[in-house]
The first five atom37 places (N, CA, C, CB, O) and aatype in JSON, in Angstrom:
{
  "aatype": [20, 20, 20, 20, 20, 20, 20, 20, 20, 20, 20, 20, 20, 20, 20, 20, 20, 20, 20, 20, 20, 20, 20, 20, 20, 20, 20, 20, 20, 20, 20, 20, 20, 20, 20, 20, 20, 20, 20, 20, 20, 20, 20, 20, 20, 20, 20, 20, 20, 20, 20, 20, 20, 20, 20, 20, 20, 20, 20, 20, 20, 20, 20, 20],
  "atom_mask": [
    [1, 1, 1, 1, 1],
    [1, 1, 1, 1, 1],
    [1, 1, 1, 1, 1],
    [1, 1, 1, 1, 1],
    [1, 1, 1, 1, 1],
    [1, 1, 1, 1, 1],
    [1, 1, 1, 1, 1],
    [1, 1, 1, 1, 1],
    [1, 1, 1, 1, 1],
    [1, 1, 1, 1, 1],
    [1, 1, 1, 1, 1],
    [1, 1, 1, 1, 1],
    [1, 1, 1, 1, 1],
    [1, 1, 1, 1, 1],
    [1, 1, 1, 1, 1],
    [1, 1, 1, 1, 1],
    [1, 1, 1, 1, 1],
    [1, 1, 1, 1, 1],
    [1, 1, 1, 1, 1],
    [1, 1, 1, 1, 1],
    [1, 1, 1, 1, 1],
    [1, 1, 1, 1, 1],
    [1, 1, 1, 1, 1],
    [1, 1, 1, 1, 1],
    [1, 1, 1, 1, 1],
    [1, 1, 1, 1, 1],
    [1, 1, 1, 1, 1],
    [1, 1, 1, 1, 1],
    [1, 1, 1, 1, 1],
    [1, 1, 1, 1, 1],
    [1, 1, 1, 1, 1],
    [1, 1, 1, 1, 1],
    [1, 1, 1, 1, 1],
    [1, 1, 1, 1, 1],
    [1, 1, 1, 1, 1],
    [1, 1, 1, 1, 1],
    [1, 1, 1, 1, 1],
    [1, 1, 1, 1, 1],
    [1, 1, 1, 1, 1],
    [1, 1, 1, 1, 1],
    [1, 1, 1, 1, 1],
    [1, 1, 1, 1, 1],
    [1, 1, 1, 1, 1],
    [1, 1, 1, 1, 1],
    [1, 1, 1, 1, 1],
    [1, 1, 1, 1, 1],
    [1, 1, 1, 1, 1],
    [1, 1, 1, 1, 1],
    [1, 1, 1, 1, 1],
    [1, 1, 1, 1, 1],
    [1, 1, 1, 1, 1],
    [1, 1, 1, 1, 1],
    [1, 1, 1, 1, 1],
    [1, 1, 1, 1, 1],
    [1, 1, 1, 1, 1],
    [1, 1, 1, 1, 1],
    [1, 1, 1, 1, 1],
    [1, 1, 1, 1, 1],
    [1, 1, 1, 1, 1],
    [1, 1, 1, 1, 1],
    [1, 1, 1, 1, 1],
    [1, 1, 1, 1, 1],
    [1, 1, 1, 1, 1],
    [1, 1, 1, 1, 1]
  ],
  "atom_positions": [
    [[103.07, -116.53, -143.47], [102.61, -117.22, -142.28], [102.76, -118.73, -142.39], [101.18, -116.86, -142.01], [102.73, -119.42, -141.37]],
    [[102.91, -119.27, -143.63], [102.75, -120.51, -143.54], [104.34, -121.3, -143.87], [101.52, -120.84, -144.53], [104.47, -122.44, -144.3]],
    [[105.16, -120.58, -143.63], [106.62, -121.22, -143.39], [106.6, -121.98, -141.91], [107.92, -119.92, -143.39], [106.93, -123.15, -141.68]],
    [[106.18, -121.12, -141.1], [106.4, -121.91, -140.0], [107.74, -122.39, -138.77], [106.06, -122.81, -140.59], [108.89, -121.95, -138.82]],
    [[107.35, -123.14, -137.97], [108.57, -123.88, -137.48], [109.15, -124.98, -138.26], [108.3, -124.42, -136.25], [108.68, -125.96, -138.84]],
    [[110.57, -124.39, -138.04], [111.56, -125.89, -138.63], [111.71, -126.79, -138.0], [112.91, -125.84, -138.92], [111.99, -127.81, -138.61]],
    [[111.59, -126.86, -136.59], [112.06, -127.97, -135.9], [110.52, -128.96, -135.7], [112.9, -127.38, -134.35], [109.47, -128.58, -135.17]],
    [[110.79, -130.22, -136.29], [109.18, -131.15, -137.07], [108.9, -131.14, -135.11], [109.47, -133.65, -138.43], [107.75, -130.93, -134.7]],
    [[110.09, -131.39, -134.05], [109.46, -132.06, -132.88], [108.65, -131.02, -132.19], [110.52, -132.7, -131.88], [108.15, -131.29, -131.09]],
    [[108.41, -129.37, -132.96], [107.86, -128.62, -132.02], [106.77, -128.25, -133.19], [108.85, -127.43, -131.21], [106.58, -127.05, -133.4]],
    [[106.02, -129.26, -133.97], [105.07, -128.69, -133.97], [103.55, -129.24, -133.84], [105.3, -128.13, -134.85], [104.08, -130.27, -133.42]],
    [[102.32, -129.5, -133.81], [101.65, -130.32, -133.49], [101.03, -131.07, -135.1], [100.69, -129.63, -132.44], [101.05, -130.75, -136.29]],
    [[100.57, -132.11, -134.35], [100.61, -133.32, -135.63], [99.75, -132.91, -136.66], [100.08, -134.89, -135.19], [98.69, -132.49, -136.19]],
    [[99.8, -132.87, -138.14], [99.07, -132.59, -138.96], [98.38, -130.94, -139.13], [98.26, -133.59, -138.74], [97.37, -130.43, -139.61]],
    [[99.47, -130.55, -138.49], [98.54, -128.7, -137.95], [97.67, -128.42, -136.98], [97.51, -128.06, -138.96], [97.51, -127.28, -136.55]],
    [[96.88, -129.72, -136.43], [95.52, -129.98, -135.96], [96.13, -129.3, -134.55], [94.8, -131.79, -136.01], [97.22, -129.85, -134.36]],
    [[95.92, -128.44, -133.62], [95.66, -128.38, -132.21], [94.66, -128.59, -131.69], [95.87, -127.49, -131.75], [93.61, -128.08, -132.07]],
    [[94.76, -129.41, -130.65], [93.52, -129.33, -129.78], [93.46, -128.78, -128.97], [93.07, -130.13, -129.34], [94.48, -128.42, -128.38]],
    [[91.99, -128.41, -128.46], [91.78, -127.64, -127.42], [90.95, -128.13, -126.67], [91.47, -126.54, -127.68], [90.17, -129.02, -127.0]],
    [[90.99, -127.64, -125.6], [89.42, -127.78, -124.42], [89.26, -126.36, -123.55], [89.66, -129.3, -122.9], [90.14, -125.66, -123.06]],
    [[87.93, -126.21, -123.56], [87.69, -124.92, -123.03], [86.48, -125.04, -121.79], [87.24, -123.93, -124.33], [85.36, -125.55, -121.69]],
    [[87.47, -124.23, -120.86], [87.11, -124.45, -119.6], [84.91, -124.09, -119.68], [88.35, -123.14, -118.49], [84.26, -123.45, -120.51]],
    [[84.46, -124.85, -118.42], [82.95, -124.45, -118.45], [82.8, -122.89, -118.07], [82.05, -125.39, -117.34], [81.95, -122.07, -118.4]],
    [[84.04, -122.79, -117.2], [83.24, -121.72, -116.7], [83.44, -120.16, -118.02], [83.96, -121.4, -114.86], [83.04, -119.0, -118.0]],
    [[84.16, -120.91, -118.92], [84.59, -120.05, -120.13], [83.28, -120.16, -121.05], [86.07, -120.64, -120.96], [83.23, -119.53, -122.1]],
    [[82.49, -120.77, -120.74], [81.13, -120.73, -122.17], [80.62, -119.72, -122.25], [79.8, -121.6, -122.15], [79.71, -119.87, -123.07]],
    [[80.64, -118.41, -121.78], [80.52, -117.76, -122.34], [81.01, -116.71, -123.44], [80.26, -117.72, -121.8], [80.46, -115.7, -123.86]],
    [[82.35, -117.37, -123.77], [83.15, -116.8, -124.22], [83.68, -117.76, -125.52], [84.0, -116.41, -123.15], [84.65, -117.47, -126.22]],
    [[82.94, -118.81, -125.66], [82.91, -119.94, -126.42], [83.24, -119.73, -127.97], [81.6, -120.51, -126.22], [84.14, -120.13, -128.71]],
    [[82.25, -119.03, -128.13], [81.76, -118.33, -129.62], [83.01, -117.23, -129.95], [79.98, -117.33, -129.45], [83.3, -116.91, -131.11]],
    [[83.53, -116.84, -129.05], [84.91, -115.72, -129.26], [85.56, -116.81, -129.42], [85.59, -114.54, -128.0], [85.32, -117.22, -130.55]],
    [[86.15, -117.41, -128.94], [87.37, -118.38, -129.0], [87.2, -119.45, -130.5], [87.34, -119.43, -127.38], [88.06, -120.03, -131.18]],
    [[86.16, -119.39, -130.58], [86.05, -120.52, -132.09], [86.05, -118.92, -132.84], [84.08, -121.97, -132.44], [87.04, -118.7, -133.54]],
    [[85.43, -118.26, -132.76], [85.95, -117.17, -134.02], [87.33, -116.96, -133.74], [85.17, -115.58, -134.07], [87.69, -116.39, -134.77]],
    [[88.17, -117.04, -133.12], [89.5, -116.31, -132.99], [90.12, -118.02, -134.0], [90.22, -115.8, -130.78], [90.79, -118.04, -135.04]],
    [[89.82, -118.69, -133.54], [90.4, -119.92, -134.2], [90.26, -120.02, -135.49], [89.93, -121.05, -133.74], [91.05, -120.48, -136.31]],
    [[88.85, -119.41, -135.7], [88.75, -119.35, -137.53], [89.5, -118.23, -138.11], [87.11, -119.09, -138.17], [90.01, -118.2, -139.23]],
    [[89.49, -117.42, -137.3], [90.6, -116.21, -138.03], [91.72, -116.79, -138.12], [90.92, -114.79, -137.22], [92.03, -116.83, -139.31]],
    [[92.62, -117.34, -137.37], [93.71, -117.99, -137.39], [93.84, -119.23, -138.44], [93.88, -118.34, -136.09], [94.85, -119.79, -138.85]],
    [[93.05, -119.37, -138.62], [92.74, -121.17, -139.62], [92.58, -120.52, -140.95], [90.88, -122.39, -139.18], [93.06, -121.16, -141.88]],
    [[91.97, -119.29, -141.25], [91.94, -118.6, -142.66], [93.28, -117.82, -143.05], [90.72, -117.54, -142.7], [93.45, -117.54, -144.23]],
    [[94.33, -117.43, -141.99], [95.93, -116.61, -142.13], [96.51, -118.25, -142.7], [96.93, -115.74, -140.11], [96.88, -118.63, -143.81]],
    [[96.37, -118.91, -141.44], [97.22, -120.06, -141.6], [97.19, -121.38, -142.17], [97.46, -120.29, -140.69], [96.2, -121.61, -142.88]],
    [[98.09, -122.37, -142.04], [97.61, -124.01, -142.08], [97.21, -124.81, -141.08], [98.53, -124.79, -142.47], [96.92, -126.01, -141.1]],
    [[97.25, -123.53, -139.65], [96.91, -124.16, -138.56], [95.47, -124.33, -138.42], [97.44, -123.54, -137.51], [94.78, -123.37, -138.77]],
    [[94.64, -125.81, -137.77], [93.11, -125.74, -137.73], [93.22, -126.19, -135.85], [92.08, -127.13, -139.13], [94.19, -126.63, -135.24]],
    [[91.95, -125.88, -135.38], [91.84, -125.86, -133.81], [90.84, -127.16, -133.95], [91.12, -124.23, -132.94], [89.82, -126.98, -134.61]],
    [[91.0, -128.16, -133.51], [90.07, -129.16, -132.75], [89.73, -129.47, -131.36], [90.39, -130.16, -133.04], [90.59, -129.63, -130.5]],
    [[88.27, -129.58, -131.12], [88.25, -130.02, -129.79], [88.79, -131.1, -129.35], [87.23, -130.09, -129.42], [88.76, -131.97, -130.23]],
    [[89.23, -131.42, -128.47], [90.46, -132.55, -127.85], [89.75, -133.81, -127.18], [91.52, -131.78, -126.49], [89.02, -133.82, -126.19]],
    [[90.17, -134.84, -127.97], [89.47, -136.17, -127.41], [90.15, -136.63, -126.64], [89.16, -137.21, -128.22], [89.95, -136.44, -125.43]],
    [[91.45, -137.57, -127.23], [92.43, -138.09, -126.06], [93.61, -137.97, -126.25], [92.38, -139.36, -125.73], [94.39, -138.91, -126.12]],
    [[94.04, -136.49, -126.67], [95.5, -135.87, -127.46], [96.08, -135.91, -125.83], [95.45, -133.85, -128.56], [95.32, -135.81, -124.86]],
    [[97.53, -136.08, -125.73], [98.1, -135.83, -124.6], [98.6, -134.63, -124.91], [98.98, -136.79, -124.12], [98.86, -134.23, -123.77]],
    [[98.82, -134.05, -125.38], [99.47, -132.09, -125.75], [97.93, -131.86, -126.31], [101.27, -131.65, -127.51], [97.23, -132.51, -127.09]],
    [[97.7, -130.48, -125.47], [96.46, -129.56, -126.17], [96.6, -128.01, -125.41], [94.64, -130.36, -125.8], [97.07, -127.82, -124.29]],
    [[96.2, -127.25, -126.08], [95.94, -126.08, -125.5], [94.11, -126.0, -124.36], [96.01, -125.02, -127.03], [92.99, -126.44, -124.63]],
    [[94.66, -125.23, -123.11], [93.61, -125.25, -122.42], [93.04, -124.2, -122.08], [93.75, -125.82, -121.55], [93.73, -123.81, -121.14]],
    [[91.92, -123.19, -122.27], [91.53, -122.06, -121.83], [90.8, -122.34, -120.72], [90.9, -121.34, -122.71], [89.93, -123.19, -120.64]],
    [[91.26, -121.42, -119.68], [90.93, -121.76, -118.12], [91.19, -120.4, -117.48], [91.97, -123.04, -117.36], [91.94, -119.69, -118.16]],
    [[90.86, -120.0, -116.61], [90.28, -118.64, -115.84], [91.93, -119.13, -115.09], [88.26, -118.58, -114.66], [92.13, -120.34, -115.24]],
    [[92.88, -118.51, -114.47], [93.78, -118.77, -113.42], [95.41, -118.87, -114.14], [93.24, -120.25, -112.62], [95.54, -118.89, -115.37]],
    [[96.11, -118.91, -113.6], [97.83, -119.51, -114.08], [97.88, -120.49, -114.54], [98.89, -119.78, -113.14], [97.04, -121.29, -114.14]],
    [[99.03, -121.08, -115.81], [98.94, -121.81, -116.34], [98.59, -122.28, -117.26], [98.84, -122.04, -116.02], [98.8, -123.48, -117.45]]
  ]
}
């Protein structure tokens, strides 16, 4: 798991992704940070909440 992508411009800086998770998703809060720690214990990837990253992942109810 931890080979990864080769190409450096597709991957995010330092491993770190950020995220933001929609309100109307709090209830589902506690799933989504466990799914991130499962993923952060396979991988080198870690999930941060997103301050003022211009690329982040967004969980949101809808398309897109």
């Amino acid at each position: 798991y931890r080979l990864g992508h080769r190409n450096k411009n597709r991957v995010w800086d330092n491993n770190s992704i950020p995220f933001v998770i929609d309100s109307k998703l709090d209830q589902y809060r506690s799933l989504i940070k466990s799914a991130h720690d499962h993923i952060s214990n396979k991988t080198c990837v870690v999930f941060k909440e997103r301050t003022d990253e211009p690329d982040y992942v967004s969980y949101h109810i809808g398309n897109g």
